[in-house]
PAGU-622416 format. One record per atom (N, C-alpha, C): x, y, z. Coordinates in steps of 0.02 Angstrom, whole numbers, plus 50000, padded with zeros to 5 digits. Layout:
<nodes>
XYZ
...
</nodes>
This chain:
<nodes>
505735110948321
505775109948394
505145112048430
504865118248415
504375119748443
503695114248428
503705110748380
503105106348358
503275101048403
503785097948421
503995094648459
503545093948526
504015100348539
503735102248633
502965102848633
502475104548580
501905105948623
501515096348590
501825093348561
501895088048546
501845084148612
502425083148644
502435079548708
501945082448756
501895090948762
501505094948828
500885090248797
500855091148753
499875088448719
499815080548733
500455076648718
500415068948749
500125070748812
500605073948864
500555071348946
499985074948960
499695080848938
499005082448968
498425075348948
498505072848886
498065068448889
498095063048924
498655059648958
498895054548994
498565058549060
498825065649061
498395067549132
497725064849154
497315068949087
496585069549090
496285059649089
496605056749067
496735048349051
496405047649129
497055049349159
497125045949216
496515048049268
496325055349255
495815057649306
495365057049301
495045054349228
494575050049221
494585045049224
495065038749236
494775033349250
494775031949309
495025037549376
495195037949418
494525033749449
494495029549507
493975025749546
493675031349578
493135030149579
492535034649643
492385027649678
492575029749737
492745023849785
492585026549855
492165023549899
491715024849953
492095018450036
492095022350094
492185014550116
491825016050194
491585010450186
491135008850238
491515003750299
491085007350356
491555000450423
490895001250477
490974993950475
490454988350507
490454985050554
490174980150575
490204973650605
490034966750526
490784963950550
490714957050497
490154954350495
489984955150421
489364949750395
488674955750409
488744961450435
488184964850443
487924970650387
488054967650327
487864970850262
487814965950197
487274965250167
487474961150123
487784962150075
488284957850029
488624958449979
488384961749917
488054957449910
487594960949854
487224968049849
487014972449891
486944977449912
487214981849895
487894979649903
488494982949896
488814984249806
488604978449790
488644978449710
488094981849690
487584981549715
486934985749684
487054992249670
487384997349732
487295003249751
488045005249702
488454999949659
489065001349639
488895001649551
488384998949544
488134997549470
487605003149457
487365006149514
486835013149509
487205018049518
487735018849543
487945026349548
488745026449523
489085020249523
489725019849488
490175021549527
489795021649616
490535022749667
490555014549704
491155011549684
491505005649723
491305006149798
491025002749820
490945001749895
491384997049943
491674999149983
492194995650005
492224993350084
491644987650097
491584986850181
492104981750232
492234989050276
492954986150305
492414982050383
492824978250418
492634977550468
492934978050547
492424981650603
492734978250651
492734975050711
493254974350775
492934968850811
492414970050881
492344974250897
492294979350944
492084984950923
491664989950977
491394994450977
492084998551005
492614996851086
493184999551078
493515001951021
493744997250981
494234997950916
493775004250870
493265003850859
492755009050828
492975015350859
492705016150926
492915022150931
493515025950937
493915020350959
494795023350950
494995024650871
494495023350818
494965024150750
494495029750748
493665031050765
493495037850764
493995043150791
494395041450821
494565048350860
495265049750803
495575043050796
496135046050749
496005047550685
496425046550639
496265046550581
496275041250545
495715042450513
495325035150457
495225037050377
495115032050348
494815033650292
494115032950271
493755032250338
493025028450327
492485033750325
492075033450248
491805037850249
490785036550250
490835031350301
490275029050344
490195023250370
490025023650445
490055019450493
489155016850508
489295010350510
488925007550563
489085007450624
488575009850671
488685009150752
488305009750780
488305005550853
487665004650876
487495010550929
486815012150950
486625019350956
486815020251028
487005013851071
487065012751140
487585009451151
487955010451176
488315018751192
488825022051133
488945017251118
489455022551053
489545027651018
488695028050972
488415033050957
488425038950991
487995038851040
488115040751105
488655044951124
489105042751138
489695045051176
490095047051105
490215045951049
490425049150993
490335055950958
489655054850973
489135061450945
489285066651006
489305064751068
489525071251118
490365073351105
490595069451070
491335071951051
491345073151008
490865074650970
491025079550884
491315076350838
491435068850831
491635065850804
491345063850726
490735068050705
490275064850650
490265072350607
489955070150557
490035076550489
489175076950504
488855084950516
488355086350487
487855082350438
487465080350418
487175076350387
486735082750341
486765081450273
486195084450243
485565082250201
485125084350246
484455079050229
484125080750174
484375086050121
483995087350070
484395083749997
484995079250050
485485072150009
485045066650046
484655067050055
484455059550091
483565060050100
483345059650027
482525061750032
482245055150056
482695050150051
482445042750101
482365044150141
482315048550198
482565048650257
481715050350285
481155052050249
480465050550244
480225045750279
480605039250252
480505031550263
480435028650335
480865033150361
481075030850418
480375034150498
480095027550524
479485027050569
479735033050629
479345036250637
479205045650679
479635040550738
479275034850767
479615029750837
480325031050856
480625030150803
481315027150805
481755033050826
481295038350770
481515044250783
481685049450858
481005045550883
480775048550942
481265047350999
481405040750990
482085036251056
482645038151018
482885041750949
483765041350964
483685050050962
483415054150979
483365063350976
483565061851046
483585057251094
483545059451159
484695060051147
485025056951094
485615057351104
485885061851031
485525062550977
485505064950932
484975069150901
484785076250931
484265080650954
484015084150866
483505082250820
483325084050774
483855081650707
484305074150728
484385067950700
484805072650637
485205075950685
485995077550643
486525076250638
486435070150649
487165066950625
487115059150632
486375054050635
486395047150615
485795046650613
485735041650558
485285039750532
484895031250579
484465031050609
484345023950640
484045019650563
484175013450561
484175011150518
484105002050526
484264999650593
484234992550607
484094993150690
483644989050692
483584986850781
483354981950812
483504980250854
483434971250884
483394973550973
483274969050987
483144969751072
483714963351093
483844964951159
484304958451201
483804956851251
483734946151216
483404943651259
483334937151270
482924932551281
483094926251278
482834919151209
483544918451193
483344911251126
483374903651192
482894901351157
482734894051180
482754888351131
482884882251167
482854876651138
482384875251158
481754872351134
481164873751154
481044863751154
481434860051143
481324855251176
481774852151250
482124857751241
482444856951305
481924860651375
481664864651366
481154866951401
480564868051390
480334859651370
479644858951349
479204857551421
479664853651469
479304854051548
479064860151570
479144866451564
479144872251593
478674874351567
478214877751605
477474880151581
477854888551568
477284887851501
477284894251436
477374900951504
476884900551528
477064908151572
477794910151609
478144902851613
478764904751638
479364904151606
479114902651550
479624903351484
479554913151463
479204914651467
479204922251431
479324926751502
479784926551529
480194930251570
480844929251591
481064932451617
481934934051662
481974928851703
481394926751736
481404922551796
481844914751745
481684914151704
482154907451659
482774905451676
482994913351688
483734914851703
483944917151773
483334918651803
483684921851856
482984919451919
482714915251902
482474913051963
482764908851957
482984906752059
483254900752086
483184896152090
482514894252072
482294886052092
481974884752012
482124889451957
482054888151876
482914887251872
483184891351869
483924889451882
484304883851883
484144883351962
484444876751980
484064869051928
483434869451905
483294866351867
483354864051829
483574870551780
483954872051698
484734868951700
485144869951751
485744870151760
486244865351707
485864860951730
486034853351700
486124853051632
485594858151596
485334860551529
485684863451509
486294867051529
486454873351508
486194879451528
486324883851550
486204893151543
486804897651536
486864898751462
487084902151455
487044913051457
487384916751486
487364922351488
487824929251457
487564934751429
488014937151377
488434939751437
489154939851403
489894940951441
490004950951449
489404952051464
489424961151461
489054960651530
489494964351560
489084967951628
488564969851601
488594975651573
487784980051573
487274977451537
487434971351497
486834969851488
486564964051517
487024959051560
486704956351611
486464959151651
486804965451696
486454968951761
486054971551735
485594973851679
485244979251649
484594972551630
484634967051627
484254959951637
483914959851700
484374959051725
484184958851803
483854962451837
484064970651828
483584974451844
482884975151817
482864974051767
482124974451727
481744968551760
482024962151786
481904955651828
481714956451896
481954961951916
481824962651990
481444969252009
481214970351929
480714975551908
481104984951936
481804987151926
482064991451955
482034995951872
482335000551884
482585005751824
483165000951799
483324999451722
483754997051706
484315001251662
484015009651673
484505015051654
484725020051715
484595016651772
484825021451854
485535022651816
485465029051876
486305031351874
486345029851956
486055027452001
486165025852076
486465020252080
487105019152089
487585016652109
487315008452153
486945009552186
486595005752245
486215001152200
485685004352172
485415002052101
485824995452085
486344996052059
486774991052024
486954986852068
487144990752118
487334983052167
486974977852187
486384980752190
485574974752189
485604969852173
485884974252085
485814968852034
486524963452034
486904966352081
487754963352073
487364957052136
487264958852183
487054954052227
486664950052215
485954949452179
485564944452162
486054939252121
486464942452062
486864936952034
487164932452053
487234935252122
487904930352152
487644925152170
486884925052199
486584919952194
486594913952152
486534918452092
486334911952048
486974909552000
487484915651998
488264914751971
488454905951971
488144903252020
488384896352023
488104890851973
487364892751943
487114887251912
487124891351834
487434896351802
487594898851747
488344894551727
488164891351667
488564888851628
489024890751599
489024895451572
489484902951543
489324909351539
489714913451513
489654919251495
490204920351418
489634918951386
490054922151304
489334926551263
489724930051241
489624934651173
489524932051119
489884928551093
489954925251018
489734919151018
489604915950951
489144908450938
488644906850953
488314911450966
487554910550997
487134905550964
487164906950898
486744903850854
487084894950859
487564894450845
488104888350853
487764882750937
487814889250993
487654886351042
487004883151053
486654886251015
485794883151012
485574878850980
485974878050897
486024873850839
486194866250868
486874869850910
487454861250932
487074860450978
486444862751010
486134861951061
486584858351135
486964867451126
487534866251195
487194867051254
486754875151209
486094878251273
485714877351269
485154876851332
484454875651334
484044883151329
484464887051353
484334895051346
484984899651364
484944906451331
485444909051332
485244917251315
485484921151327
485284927451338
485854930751265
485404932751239
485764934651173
485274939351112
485474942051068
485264946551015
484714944650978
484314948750963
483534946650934
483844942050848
484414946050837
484694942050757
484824935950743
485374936350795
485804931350809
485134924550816
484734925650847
484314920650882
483714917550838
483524923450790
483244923350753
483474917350686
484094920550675
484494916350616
484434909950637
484654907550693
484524901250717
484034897250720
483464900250721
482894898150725
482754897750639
482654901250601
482964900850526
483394896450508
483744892850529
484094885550503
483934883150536
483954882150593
483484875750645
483064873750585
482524874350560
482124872050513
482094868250461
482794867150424
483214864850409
483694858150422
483574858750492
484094852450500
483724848150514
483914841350509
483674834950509
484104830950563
483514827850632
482844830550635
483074836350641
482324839450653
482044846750663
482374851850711
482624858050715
483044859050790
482534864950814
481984864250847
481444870950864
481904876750929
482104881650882
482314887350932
481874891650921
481814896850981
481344903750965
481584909251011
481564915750985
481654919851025
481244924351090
481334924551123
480784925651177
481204933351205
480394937951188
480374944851235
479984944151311
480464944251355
480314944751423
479704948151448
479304946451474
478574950251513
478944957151539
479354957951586
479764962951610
479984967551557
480184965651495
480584969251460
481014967151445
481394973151386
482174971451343
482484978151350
482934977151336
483414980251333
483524984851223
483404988351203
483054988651141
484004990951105
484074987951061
484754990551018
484464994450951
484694997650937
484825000350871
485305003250836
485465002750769
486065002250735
485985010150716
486525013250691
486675018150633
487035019850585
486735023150551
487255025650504
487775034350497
488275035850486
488525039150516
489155043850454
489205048350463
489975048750426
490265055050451
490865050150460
491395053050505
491585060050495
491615062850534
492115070050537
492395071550494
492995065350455
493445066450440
493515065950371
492885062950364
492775058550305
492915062250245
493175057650172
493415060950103
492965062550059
492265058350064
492025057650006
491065059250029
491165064050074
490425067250110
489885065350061
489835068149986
489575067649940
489145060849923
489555055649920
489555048949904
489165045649962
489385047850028
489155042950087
488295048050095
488245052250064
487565053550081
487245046850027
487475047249971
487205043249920
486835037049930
487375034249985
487525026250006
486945026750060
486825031050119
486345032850168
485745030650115
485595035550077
484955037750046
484765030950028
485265026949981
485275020649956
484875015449997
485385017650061
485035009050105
484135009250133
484365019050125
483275019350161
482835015850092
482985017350048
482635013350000
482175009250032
481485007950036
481065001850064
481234995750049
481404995049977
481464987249962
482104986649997
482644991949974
483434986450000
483444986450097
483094990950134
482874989850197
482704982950190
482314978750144
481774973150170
482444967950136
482854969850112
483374964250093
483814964050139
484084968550170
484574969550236
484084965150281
483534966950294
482994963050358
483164953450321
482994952650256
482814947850258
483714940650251
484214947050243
484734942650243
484894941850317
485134947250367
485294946450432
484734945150474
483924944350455
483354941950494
483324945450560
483414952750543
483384958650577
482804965550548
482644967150618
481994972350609
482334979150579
481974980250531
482354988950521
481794993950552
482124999850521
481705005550564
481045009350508
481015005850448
480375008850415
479765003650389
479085004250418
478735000350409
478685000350320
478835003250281
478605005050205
479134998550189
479574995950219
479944991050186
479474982750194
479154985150235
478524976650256
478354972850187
478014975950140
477924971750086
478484968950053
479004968750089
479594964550031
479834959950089
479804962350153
480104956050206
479684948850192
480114943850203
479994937550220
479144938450253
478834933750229
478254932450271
478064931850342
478824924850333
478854919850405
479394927050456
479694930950425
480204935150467
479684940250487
479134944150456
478834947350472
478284945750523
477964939750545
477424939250553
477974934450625
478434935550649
478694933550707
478714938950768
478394941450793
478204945950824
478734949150879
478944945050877
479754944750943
480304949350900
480244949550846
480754950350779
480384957250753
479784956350729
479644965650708
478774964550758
479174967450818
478664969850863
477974975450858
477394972850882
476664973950875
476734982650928
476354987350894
476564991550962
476574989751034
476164984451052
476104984351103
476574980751153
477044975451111
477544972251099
478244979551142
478434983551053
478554988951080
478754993451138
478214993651178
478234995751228
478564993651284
478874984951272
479284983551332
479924984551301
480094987651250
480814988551238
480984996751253
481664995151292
481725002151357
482475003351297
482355009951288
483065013551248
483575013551304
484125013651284
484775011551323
484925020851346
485595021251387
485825028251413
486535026051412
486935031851413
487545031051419
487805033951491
488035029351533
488265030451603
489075032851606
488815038051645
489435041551674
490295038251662
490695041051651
491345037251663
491355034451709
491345037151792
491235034451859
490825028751875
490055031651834
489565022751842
490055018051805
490045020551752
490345013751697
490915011151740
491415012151772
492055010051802
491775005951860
491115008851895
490775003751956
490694997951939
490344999551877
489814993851852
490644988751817
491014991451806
491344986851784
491734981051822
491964986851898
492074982251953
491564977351986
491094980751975
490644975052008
490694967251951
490714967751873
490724963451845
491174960751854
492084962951887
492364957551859
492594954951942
492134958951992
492194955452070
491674946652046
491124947952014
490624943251999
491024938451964
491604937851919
491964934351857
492474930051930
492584934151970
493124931252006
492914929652067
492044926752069
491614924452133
492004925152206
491854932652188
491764937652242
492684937452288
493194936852249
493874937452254
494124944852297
493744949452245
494154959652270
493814961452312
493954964852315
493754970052364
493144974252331
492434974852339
491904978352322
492014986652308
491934990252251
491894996452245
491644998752299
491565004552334
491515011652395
490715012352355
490035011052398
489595013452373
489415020952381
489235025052351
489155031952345
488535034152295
488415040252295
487705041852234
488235045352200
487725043552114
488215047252047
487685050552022
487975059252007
487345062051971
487235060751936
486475061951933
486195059051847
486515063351776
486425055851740
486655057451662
486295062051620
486665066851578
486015070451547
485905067551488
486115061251478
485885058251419
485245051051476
</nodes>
């Protein structure tokens, strides 16, 4: 009997030990769809033997409402304006340890310099992707229009270019702040005021031109330029980019390009992040360290035809992606891209009424103008 019992005890410890070794080391990542490549993902699963698992989602909302609860995501993409932002002042992120992330070298002093103003000695995200919001063209739809008045705001927001275009299409992105934050840079104002008045400027000039804008969407950008719905449209350095990247392609020819405004942009940048809550701390430094890599930086750039944040990745980007200047900007370029701020609960609720008085050509009743103290971000 006794040979028996340690018989079976000796089976099930090995069925134990079975099991805890074949157990998965399994990582999961959450994104925006399509903003990682596949393969990447198999790379970083065949070098270190942890499964990578990228969830997606639809909204920057939905992001931060699953930050706050509980998740299983043990690193996020998110963009540094406002989310980041407003996340990182809620304690919502795990410490980062940089002596797990010797990539982190890679990454240009610049980038560094614009996200410390929300993440102070870059403890808790990594910048890693960035694009500006600005204008893609069909460039035979506005082949009449002399070059100097193609590379500005006025495309979109002068009246007598406007009324011109109309016919053409103008399309505009479906976000208050980054239309009014257009506008202001157009009418040459601060496009990060916290002055209340500020915005309404920008709420009033629109109304002007609210009439000869064709839409307001977010999504299909690339679709809209391709099906040549728009003649121009105010949209993401990627998005616009890609398009212009198959335009080339189609038969005939479809010439789109992305255009940085004389005035300025509005500058985005992505991060990387891991959550508070997260299971597998260990692993998601791994995956960080992974993506600074120079080359797989220049494979992320060259699948989504997006700028990253370390020049050491240049010798592996695309030729034609690198040498587009709109796409990985010259310093001097650079300099018209203005880092974003995160506005007050109070601004943000103005700015929101004012957008959806503008959606419902001028229907409510106008927000109470008043001054809002400044943000300390």
């Amino acid at each position: 009997m006794p040979s028996k019992c340690l018989t079976v005890s000796s089976l099930l410890m090995i069925l134990l030990l079975l099991g805890c070794t074949s157990r998965k080391k399994i990582l999961y990542i959450y994104g925006w769809a399509g903003y990682f490549p596949p393969e990447l993902l198999k790379a970083f699963q065949e070098e270190t033997g942890i499964e990578a698992i990228y969830d997606t989602y639809e909204s920057e909302e939905i992001l931060e409402t699953d930050l706050c609860m509980e998740n299983s995501y043990d690193v996020v993409i998110i963009t540094a304006w406002p989310s980041f932002a407003r996340t990182t002042k809620a304690k919502l992120f795990h410490p980062l340890s940089k002596e797990l992330i010797p990539n982190f070298k890679y990454i240009d002093p610049t980038f560094l310099a614009r996200i410390s103003r929300i993440d102070v000695n870059h403890r808790y995200g990594v910048p890693y992707l960035f694009g500006s919001v600005g204008l893609g063209l069909n460039l035979e739809k506005v082949s009449d229009i002399p070059l100097k008045e193609i590379a500005t705001w006025g495309l979109v927001f002068d009246l007598t270019l406007v009324k011109l275009l109309s016919s053409r299409r103008i399309y505009l992105l479906d976000n208050a702040k980054d239309v009014f934050q257009a506008v202001l840079l157009y009418l040459g104002k601060n496009p990060c005021s916290t002055d209340k008045g500020v915005w309404r400027q920008a709420y009033d000039y629109l109304k002007k031109i609210r009439p000869f804008i064709t839409r307001f969407q977010n999504a299909r950008q690339e679709d809209n330029l391709l099906a040549q719905e728009a003649a121009v449209l105010q949209g993401f350095s990627d998005n616009i980019a890609l398009a212009s990247f198959q335009g080339r392609h189609y038969r005939p020819l479809i010439n789109i390009a992305y255009v940085v405004p004389k005035e300025g942009v509005m500058m985005t940048v992505d991060m990387m992040a891991i959550p508070k809550r997260a299971a597998h701390v260990e692993a998601a430094h791994k995956f960080i360290n992974f993506v600074l890599r120079p080359q797989n930086m220049a494979a992320i750039s060259n699948r989504l035809k997006t700028a990253n944040t370390s020049s050491h990745s240049h010798p592996w980007i695309l030729p034609e992606l690198l040498k587009n200047k709109e796409i990985f900007p010259s310093k001097e370029t650079l300099k018209k891209f203005h880092g974003d701020f995160l506005p007050s609960i109070e601004l943000t609720r103005y700015i929101s009424d004012l957008w959806l008085n503008l959606m419902e050509e001028g229907s409510a009743d106008l927000p109470v103008l008043d001054s809002v103290a400044p943000n300390s971000l």
